[in-house]
C-alpha positions as CSV (number, residue, x, y, z in Angstrom):
1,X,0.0,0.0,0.0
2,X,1.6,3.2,-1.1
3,X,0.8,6.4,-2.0
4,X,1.9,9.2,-5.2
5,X,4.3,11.8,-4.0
6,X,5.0,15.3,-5.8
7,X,7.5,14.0,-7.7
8,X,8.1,15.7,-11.5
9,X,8.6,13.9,-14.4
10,X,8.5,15.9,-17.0
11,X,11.0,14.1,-19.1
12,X,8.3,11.1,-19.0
13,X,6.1,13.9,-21.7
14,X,8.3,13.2,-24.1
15,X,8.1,9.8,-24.3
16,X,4.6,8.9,-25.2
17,X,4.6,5.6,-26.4
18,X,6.5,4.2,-23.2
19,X,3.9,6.1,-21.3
20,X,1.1,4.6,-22.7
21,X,1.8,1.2,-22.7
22,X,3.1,1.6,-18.4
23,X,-0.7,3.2,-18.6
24,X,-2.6,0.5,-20.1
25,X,-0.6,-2.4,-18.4
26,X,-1.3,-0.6,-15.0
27,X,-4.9,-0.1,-16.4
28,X,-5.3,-4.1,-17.2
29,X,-3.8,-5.3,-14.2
30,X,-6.5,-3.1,-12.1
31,X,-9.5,-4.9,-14.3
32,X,-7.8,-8.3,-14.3
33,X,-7.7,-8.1,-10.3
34,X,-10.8,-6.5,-10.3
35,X,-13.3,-9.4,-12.1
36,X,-10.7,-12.0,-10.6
37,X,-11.6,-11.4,-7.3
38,X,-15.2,-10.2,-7.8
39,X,-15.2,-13.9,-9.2
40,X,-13.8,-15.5,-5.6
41,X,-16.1,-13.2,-3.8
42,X,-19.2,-14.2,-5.4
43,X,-18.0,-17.8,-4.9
44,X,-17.9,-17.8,-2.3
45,X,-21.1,-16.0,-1.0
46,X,-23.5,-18.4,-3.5
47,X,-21.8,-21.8,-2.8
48,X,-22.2,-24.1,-0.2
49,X,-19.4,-25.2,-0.2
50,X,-16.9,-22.6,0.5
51,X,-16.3,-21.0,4.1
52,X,-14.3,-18.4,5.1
53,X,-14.2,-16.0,8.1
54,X,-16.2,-13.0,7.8
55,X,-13.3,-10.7,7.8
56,X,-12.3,-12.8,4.7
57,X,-15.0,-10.9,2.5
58,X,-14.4,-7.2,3.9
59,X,-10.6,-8.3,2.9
60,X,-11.6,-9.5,-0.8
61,X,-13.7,-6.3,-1.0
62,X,-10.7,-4.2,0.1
63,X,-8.5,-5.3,-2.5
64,X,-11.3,-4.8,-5.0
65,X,-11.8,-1.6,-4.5
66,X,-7.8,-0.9,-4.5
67,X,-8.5,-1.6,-8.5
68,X,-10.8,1.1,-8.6
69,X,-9.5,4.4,-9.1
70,X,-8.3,3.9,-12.9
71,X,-11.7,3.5,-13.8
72,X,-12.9,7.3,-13.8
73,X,-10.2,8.4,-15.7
74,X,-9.8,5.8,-18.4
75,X,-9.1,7.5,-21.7
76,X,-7.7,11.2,-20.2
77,X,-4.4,9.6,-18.8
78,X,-2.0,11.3,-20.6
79,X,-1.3,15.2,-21.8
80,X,-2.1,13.9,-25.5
81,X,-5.6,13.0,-23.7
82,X,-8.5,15.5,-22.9
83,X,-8.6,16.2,-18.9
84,X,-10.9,14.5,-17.0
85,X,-13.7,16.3,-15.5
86,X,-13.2,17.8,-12.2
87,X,-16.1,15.4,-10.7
88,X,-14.5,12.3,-11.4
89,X,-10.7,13.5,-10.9
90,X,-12.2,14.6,-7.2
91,X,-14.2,11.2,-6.7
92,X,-10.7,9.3,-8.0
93,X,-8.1,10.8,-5.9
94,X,-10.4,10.2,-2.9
95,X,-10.8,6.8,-4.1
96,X,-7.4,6.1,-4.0
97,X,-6.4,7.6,-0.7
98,X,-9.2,5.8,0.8
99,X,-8.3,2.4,-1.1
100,X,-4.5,2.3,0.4
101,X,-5.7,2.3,4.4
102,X,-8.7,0.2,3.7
103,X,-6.6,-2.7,2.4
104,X,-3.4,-2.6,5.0
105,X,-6.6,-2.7,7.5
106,X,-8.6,-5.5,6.0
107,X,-5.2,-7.7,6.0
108,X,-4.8,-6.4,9.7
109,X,-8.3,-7.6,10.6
110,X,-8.5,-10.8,8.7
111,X,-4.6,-11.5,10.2
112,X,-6.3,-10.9,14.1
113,X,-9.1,-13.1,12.9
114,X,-7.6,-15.9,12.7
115,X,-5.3,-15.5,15.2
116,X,-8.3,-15.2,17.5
117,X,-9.7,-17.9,16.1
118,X,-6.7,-20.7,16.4
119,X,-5.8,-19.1,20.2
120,X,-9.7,-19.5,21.4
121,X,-10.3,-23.1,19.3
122,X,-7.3,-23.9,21.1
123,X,-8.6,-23.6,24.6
124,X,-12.3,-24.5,22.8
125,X,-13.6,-21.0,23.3
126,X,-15.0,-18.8,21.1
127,X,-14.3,-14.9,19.6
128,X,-16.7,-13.1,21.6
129,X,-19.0,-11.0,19.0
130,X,-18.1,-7.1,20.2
131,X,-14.7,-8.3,18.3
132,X,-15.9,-9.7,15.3
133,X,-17.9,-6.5,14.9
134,X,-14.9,-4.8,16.0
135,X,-13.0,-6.5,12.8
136,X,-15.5,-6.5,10.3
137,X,-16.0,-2.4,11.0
138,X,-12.5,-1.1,11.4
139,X,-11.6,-1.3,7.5
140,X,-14.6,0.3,6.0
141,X,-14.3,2.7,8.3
142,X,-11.3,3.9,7.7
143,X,-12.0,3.8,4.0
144,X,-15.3,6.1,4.5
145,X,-12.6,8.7,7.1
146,X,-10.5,8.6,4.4
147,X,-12.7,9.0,1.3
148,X,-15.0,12.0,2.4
149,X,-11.8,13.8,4.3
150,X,-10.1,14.0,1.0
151,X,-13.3,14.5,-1.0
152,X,-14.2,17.5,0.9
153,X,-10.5,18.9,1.1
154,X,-10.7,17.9,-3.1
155,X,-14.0,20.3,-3.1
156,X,-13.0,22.7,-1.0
157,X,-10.0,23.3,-2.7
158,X,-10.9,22.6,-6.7
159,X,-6.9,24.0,-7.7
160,X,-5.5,21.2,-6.1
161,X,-7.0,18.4,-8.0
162,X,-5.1,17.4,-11.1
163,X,-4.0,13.9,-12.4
164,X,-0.7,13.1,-11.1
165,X,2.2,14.0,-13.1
166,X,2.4,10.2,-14.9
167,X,-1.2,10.0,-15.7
168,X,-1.7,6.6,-13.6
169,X,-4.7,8.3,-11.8
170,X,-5.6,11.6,-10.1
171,X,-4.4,13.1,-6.5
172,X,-4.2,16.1,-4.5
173,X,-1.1,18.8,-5.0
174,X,-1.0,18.7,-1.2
175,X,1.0,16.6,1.0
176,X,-1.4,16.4,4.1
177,X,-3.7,13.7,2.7
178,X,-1.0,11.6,1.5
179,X,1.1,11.6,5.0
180,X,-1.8,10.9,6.8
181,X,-2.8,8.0,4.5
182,X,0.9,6.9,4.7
183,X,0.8,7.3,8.5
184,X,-2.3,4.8,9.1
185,X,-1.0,2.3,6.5
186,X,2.0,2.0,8.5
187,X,0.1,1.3,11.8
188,X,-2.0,-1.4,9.9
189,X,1.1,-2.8,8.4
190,X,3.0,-2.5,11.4
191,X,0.6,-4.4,13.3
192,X,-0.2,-6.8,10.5
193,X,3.9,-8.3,10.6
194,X,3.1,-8.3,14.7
195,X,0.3,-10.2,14.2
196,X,1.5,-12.3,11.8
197,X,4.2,-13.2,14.4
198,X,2.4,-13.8,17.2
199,X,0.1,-16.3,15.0
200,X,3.9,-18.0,14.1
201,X,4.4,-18.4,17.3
202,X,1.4,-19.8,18.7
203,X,1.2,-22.2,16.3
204,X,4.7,-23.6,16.7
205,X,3.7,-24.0,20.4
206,X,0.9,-26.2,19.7
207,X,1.9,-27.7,16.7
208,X,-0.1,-31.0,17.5
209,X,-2.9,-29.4,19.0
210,X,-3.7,-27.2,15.9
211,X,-3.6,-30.5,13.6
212,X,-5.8,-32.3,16.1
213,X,-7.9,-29.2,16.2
214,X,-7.8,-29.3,12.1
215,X,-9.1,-32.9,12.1
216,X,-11.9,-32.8,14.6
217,X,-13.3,-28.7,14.4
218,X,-14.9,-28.3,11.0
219,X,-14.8,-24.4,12.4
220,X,-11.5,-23.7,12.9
221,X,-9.2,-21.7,10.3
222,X,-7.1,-23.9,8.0
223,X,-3.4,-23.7,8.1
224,X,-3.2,-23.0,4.1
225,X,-5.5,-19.9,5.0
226,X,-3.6,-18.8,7.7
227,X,0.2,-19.3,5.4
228,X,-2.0,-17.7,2.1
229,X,-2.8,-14.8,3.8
230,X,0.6,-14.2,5.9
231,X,2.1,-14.9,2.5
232,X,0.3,-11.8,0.9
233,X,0.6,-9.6,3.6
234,X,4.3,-9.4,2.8
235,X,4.0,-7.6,-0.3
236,X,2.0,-4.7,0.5
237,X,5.2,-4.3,3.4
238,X,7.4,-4.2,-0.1
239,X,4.9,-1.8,-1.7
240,X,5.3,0.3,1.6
241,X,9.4,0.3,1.2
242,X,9.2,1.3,-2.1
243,X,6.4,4.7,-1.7
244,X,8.9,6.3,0.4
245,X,11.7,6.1,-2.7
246,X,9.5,7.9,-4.4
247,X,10.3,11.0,-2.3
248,X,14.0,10.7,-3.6
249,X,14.7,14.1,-6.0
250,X,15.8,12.6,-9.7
251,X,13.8,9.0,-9.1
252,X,14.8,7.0,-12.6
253,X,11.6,7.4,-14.5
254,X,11.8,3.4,-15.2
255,X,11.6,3.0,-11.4
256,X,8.6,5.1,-10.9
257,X,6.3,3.5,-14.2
258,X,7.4,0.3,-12.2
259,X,6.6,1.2,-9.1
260,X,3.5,1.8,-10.0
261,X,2.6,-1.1,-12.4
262,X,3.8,-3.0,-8.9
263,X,0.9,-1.4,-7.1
264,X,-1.5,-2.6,-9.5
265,X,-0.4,-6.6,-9.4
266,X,-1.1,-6.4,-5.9
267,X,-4.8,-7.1,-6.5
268,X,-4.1,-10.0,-9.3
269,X,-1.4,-11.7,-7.1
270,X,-4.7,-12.1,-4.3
271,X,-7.3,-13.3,-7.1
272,X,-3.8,-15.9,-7.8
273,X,-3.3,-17.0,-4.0
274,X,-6.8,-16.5,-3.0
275,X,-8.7,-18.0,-5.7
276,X,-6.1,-21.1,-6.4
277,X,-7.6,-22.8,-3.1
278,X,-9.3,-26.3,-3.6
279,X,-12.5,-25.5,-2.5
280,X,-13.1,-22.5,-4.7
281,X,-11.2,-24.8,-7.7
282,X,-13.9,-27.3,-7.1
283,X,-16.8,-25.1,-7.6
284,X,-15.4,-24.3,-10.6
285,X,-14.1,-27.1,-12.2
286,X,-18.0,-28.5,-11.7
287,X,-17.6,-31.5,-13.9
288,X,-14.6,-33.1,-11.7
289,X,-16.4,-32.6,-8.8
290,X,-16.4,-35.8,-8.0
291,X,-12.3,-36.4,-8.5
292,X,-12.1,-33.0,-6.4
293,X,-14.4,-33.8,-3.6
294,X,-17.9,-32.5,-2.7
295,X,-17.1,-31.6,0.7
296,X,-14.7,-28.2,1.9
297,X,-11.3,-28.4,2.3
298,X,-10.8,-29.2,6.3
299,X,-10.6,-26.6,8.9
300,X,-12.6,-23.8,6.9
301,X,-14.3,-21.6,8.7
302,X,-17.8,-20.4,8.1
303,X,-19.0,-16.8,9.2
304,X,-21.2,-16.9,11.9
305,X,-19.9,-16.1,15.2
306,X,-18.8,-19.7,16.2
307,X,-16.4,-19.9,13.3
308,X,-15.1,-16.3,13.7
């Protein structure tokens, strides 16, 4: 999760052609995620079959709507382009301030999920249900903080809305939103490596309890969940490394076009991870269902409160 910084580029104008195509792969790569995981998500809220913990879907939704902004300015990307429209440069920029904090906070609460989860199931508890509010409500609201801050500073202030200066999509010429974005995305990141730790840990201390816990609690999270999602929550930590490089006066225009394109696989490499799981496999391969299995892989977790 990282966010556009002032930098100039204006030796990027000149070459078009380069520009275009860094524009239209970012631009795929944000549809591609996009119907990808709009695909897993209605998966697995019309079959049977599939179970996840409800922080699961606010985390697919997350990541969806990180592939939104390019959307509202398709086709006014570059300076050979006509500008797009105040309304929907405004509406993107908020977008993608919004998008950055709303995933890092999804993966946090998805991450404390099932670390709450496996630590309760352990001592055969259960999450008590002012926390799985607690984690289903803290992303989308920091998306909706987010979205009508900067829409109203946008409004308010009409000069500072512009596409940034590589045409990827539009942001504010004002620093404030995008340290304050950058400030709560390091909290959720922070706090997501922690958690991710702490769920290590626990699980290398009751190694044989978990797998027992696997076999016999049709409820509890599954270990290639739990290593899927800390897998992916590395490489928003990456993305993070890499926003504050571009801050760096004279940033290699090649870096920058890649940095970006970067951003936008984010979203495809969770439809790959997330979407490459047996159960979701099975529904779609429907004519092998048989040779795959009717029932869910073991140890899913459905998403009422006895499986959160």
């Amino acid at each position: 999760m990282v966010f556009p910084s002032g930098f100039s580029v204006h030796s990027l104008r000149g070459q078009d052609s380069a520009l275009r195509v860094a524009v239209m792969v970012f631009n795929i790569l944000s549809a591609v995620g996009f119907f990808f995981l709009a695909a897993i998500l209605l998966t697995a809220l019309l079959s049977s079959r599939v179970k996840r913990v409800s922080a699961w879907y606010g985390y697919i939704l997350a990541w969806m709507a990180f592939c939104i902004p390019p959307s509202l300015v398709l086709g006014h990307q570059t300076h050979l382009d006509s500008p797009p429209s105040f309304q929907s440069c405004v509406v993107d920029s908020a977008l993608m301030y919004a998008s950055r904090p709303f995933a890092g906070f999804a993966t946090l609460s998805l991450l404390l999920q099932m670390y709450l989860n496996v630590s309760t199931r352990l001592r055969h508890g259960e999450v008590r249900l002012n926390w799985i509010f607690f984690l289903i409500a803290l992303p989308p609201g920091m998306f909706l903080f987010m979205f009508l801050w900067t829409l109203a500073v946008g409004i308010a202030n009409p000069s500072q809305v512009e596409l940034e200066p590589t045409g990827f999509y539009c942001h504010l010429n004002n620093p404030v939103p995008a340290i304050v974005g950058a400030a709560l995305v390091v909290l959720a990141t922070s706090s997501a490596l922690l958690v991710e730790g702490l769920t290590m840990l626990l699980l290398s201390r009751n190694w044989r309890a978990f797998r027992i816990l696997q076999r016999r609690d049709e409820h509890a999270v599954s270990l290639s969940l739990i290593i899927r999602v800390s897998v992916f929550g590395i490489l928003p930590i990456i993305g993070l490394g890499l926003s504050f490089t571009t801050y760096v006066p004279n940033l290699p225009k090649a870096f920058f076009l890649a940095y970006n394109i970067l951003l936008a696989s984010f979203p495809a490499a969770a439809a790959l991870i997330f979407g490459s799981q047996m159960d979701i496999i099975g529904v779609w391969m429907f004519w092998r269902r048989d040779e795959i299995g009717e029932k869910p892989d073991p140890g899913r977790s459905t998403t009422n409160s006895s499986a959160a």
